[in-house]
C-alpha positions as CSV (number, residue, x, y, z in Angstrom):
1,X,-6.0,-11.6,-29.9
2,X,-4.9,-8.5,-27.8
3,X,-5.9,-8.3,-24.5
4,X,-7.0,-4.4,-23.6
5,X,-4.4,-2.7,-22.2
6,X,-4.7,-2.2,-17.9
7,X,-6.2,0.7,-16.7
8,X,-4.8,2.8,-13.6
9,X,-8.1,1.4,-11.7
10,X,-7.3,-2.7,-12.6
11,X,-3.7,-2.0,-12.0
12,X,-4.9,-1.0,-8.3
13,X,-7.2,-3.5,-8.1
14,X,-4.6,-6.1,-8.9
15,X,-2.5,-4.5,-6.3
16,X,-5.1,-4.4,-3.6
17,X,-5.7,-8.3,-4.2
18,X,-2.2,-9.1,-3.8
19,X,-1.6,-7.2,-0.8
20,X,-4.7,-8.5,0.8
21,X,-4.0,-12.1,0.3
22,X,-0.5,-12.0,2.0
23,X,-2.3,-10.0,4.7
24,X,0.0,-6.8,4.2
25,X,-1.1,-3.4,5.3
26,X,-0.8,-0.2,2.9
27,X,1.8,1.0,5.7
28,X,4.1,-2.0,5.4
29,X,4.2,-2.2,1.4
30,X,4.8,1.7,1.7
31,X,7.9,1.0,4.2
32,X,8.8,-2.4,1.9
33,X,8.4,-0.4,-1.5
34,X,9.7,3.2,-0.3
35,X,6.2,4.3,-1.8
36,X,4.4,6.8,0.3
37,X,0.9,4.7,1.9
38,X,-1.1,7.8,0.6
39,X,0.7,6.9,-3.0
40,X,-0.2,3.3,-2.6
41,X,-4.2,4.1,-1.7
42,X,-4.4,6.4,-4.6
43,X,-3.1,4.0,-6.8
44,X,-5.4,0.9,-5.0
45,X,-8.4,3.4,-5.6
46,X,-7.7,4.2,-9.4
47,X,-6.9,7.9,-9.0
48,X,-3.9,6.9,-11.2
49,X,-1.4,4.2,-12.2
50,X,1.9,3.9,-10.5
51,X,5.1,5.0,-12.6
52,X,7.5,2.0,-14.2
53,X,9.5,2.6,-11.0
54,X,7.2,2.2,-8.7
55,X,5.8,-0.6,-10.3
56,X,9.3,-2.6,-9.8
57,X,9.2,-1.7,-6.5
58,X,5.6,-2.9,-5.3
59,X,6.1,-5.9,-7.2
60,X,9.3,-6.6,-5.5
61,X,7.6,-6.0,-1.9
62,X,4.6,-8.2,-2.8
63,X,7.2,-10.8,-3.9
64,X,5.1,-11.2,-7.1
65,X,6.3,-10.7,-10.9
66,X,5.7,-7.2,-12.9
67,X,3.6,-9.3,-15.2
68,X,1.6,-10.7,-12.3
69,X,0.9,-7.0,-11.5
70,X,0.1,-5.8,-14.6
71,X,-2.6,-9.3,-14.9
72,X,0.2,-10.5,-18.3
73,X,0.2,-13.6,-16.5
């Protein structure tokens, strides 16, 4: 069975989580990622979903997988 696809608000959930349990701050991952911190809150608070860029490059700062981000894993 098909899982339901992630919504911009899990997505920045997931995000949130994974940032929080290294102990990173929005302002770090935004200088680590080259995403603006007021991107990164936005996206943490569900106002939308990063694009497949971005994605690649907060999964790289948070040193996780792009399916650990999107929750494939």
């Amino acid at each position: 069975m098909r899982k339901q696809p992630m919504t911009a608000q899990d997505c920045g959930k997931a995000m949130r989580k994974y940032r929080e349990d290294i102990g990173m701050s929005i302002w770090t991952l935004g200088q680590m990622s080259g995403v603006h911190p007021n991107t990164i809150s936005n996206y943490e608070l569900g106002k939308y979903g990063p694009s497949l860029i971005n994605i690649v490059a907060l999964a790289d700062a948070l040193d996780i997988s792009i399916d650990q981000y999107i929750g494939r894993t």
